[in-house]
N, C-alpha and C positions, 0 to 999 in steps of 0.2 A: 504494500500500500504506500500509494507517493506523500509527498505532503501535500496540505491541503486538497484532501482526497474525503474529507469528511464533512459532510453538513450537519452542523445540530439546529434542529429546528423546532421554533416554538410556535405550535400549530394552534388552530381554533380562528385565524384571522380568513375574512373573505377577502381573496386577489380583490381589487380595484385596479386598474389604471389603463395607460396606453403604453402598446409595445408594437416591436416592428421585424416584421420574418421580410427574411431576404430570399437567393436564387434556392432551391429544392437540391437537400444533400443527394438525393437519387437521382439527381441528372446532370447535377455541376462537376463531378467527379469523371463521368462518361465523356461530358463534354470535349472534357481538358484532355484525355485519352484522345478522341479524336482529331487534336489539333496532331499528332503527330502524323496524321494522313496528309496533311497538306504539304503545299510545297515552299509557302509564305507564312507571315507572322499570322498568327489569329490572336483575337483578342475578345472577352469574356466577362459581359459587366454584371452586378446586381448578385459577386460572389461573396457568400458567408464566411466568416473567420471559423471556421470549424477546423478539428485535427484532420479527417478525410478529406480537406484541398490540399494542409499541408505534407500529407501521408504522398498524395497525388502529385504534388511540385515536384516534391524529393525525387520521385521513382522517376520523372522527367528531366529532372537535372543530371540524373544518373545516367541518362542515356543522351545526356549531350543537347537537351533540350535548354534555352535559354529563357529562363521564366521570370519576369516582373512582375510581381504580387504587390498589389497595393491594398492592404485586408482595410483599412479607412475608408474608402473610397468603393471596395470591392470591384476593384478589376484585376483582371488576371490579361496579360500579354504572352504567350508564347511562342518563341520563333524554334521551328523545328531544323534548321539550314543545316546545322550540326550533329544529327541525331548517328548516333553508332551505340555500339554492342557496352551491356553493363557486367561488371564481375554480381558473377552470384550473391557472394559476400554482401555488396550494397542490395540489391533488390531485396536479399530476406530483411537488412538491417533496416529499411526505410518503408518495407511490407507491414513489418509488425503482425498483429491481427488482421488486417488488410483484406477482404476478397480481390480489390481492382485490380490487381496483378494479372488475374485471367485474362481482360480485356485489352491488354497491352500486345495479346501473343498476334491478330492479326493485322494491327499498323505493324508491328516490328517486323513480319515478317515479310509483308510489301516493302518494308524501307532498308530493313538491313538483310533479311533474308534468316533471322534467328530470335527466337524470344525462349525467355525462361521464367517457369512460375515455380513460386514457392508455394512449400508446404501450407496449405490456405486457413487461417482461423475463422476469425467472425463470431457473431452472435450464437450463442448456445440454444436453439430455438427449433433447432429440426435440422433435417437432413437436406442439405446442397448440392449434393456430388457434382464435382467437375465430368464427368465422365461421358456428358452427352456435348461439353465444351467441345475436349477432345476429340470425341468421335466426330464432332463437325470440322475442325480442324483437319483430320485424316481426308474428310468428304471433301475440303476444299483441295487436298494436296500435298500436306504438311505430313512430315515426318515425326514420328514423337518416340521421345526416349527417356526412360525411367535415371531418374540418377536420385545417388543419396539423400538433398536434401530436398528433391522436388522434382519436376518435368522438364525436359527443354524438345524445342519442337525446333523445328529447320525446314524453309521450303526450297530445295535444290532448284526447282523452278517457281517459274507465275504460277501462282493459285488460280485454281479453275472455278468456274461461277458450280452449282448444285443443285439437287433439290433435297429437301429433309422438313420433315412432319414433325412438330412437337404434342408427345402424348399430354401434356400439358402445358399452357401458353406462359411458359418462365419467361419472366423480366429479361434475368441473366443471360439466356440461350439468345434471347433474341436481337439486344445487344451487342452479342458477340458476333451473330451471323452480320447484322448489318454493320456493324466497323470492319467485319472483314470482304464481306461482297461488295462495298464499292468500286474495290480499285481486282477485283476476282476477274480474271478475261472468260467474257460470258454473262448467261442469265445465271440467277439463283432467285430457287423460287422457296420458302420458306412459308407452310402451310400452320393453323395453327399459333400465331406467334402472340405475342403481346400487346397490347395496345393502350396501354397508362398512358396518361398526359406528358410525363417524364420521356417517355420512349418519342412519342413525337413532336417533342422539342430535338428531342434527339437528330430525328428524321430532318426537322426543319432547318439545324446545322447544319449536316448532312449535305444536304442541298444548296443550303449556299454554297457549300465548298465544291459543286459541279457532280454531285455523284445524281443519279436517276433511278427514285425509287417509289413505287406506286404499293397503296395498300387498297386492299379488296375487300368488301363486306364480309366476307369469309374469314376473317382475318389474316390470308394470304398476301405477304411479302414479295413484290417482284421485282429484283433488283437488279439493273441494267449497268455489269462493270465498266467502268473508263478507264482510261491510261493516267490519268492525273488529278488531282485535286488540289484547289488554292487554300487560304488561308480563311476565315470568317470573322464577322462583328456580331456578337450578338447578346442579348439580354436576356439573362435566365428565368425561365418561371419560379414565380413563387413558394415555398415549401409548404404543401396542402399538407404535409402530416405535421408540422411544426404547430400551424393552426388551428391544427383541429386538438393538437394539445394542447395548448391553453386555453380551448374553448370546452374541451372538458374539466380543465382546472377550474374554470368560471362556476360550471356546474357543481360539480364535488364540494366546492369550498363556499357557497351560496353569493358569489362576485357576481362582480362587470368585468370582463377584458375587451378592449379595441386594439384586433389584430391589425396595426396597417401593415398594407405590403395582400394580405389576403386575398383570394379572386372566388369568385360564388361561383364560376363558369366550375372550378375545382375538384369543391366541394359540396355540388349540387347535391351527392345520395347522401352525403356525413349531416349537412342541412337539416332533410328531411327528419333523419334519428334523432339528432336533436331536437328538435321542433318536436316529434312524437311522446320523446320523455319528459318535456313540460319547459325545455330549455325557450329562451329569446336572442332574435340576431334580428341585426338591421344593416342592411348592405348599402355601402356608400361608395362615393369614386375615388376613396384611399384605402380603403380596409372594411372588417367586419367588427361589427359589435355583438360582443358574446356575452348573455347574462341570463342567471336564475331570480326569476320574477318573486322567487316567495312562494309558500307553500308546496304540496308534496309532489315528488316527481313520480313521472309512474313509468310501473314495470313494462320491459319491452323487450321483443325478441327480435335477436340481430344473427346475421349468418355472414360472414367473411367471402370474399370473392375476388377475382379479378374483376379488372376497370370493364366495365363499369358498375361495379359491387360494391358493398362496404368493405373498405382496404383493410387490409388485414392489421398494418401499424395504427392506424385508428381505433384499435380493439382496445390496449390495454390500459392507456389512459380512458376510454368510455365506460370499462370495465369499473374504475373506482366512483364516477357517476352515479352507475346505476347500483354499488352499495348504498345507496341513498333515495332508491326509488322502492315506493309500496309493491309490493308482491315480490313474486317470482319470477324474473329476466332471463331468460334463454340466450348461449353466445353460442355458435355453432364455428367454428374454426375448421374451415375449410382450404388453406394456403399454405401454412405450417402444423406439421404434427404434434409440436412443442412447446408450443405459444402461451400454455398457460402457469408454466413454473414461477411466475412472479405471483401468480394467488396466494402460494404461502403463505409470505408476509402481509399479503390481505388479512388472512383469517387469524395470524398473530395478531392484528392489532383490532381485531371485531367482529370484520368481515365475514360473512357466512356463504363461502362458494363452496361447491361442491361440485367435484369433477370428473366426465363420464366417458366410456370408449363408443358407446351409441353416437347415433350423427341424431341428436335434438332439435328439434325447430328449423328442420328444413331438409331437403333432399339428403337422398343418400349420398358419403362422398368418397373420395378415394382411399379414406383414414377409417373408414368405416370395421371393416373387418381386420385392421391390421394390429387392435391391439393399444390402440394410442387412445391418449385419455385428450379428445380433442373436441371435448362439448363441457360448457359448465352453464350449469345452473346459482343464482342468486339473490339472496331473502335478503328485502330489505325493509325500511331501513334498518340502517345498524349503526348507531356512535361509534367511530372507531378513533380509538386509543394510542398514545404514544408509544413507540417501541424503536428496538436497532436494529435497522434494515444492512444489507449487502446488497447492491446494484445485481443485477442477475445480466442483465443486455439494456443496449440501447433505449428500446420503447420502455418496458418493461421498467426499467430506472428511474423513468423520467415519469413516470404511473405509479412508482414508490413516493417520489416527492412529492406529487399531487398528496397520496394520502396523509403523507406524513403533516402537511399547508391545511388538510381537514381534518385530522386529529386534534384531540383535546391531552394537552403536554407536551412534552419536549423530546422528541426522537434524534435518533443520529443514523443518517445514512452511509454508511461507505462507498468507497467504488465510484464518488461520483464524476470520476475525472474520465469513464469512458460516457459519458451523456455528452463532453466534449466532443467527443465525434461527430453529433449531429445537431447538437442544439446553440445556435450562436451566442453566445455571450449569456447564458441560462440565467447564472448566480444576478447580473447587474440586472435581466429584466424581473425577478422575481422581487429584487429591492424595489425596485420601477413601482410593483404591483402593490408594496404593504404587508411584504411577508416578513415574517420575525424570523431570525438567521444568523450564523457568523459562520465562518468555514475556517475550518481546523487542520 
């Protein structure tokens, strides 16, 4: 545990104030991976001071990329002119916990002809496997070879365009396929794939930089490779999951918050949830207004999904919400098999979840019969009580704080320096808000 790795907080106070989310940790990091496709500078406004750009800088400096970061201002500059091969040694040391390493393998292998990933961490939340990464990779071309501390993969030649069906529409896959079929000689047609908001900002990079790629109501990918790609200017979307946590913090803790920076176009399905469990929002031309009106929220049954569904990172800060709604709330976790190990310390401090391998409140799903406790049920309300938390992941941390800011007493949470990863500047907006706090 680092220093200042500790919040103690004295809960019981409702957030109040105005705060302000910037460019979406799930697409500024991609971005910045993409500028190595080009052949000019690109440059990248409306970036968050989070640890995941500067995880992202490093792994670009490493390979000869020139990066001007100006986390003030949030722009990011990167001129690729110089990009070549990185020792091992830095990629793992600059990786860390990192998954974005995977997504380096098919610029690198357009630009130098070799990429290497490390041994992959990340959130402790389910299962990731690289292993359909891979297999795309081979589909395109690439050579892959096991070594001690991780993968390294080689394209002896140009990567060829392909085709490949995802048995489920992963973020990650699909990401991968489109940074690497741009510059692939050939179609690649990519059946199945993802389509978040994040993703087509993505896309919308993409295309500045000259690559040609069409998406189909099917969620069919078809992506027309070139021989080149320039540089881009562009301004990040907003971080709808940032949002929508503190607009469950609003709710949990009986606040107001005004997200500026927020967009409704986003967070249309999170909205409606809100709105159902008794929450209020007022959409303006800077942000959203998030608050609970008073009196009891009510129980509601929520199912996780791909976009266009209720996002699965919206689950676990909603999650301490609805310990504070009358009845029984249904979450059906349908995206990760794992997502609900931060209940724990729900139920330490009051909480009454209870948690089931049945798929609850809503279709049957792929976690259904495999064993995983991927549905919970939740009686509410419940006063919940001070206690010492451990950060468990990213969401899941940041849905600890929430409770601990609706607790009556003084908790301490540890771990809280990996919420750095995603959440900009947490500790100054929670002061912003009227939270009682020091960090230790």
């Amino acid at each position: 545990m680092g220093v200042h790795d500790v919040l103690e907080i004295e809960g019981g106070r409702p957030l109040k104030g105005e705060i302000k989310v910037r460019g979406a940790k799930n697409f500024v990091s991609k971005a910045m991976v993409a500028a190595l496709l080009g052949g000019g500078e690109s440059v990248l406004r409306n970036v968050p001071q989070i640890r995941d750009v500067e995880i992202v800088a490093d792994l670009l400096r490493a390979h000869g990329v020139a990066v001007d970061w100006d986390p003030v201002e949030g722009i990011v500059k990167m001129d690729p002119s110089g990009v070549g091969a990185a020792k091992s040694a830095d990629i793992i040391t600059h990786a860390g916990s990192s998954r974005v390493p995977i997504l380096f393998c098919g610029p690198l292998l357009h630009r130098i002809g070799e990429a290497f990933i490390p041994d992959l961490g990340g959130c402790n939340i389910g299962g990731r496997p690289i292993d359909y990464h891979l297999e795309a990779m081979r589909l395109f071309g690439a050579e892959v070879h096991k070594e001690p501390d991780g993968v390294r993969l080689r394209a002896p030649r140009r990567l060829q365009g392909m085709q490949m069906e995802l048995a489920y529409p992963s973020v990650g896959a699909t990401e991968q396929l489109l940074l690497t079929a741009v510059l692939a000689e050939g179609v690649t047609e990519l059946r199945g794939g993802a389509t978040e908001p994040e993703i087509l900002d993505l896309v919308a990079v993409l295309q500045q930089m000259g690559a040609i790629i069409s998406l189909e109501t099917d969620r069919t990918y078809r992506i027309e490779g070139v021989d080149s790609l320039r540089g881009y200017h562009h301004m990040a979307l907003p971080d709808r999951i940032e949002a929508a946590s503190w607009a469950g913090a609003a709710l949990a803790t009986g606040g107001d918050i005004t997200v500026l920076g927020a967009r409704q176009l986003d967070l249309t399905t999170y909205l409606n949830y809100f709105r159902k469990v008794g929450g209020r929002f007022d959409v303006t031309d800077h942000g959203i207004r998030f608050w609970h009106p008073g009196g009891p929220l009510k129980a509601i049954a929520v199912e996780t999904g791909v976009h266009p569904g209720f996002m699965t990172d919206w689950q676990q800060p909603f999650v301490v919400a609805l310990t504070q709604a009358t009845g029984l709330s249904i979450i059906h976790e349908t995206v990760y098999e794992q997502r609900f190990g931060f209940t724990k310390a729900l139920n330490r401090m009051g909480a009454q979840i209870q948690l089931y391998r049945e798929c609850l409140g809503g279709q049957k799903c792929r976690f259904g019969r495999r064993n995983y406790e991927h549905s919970a049920v939740v009686s509410g309300p419940t006063p919940l009580h001070a206690a010492d938390i451990r950060v468990p992941d990213l969401r899941g941390g940041f849905s600890h704080l929430i409770a601990a800011m609706a607790a009556k007493g003084k908790s301490s949470v540890a771990g809280i320096d990996l919420i750095d990863r995603g959440y900009e500047h947490f500790a100054e907006k929670l002061e912003a808000l009227g939270a009682g706090f020091k960090r230790l």
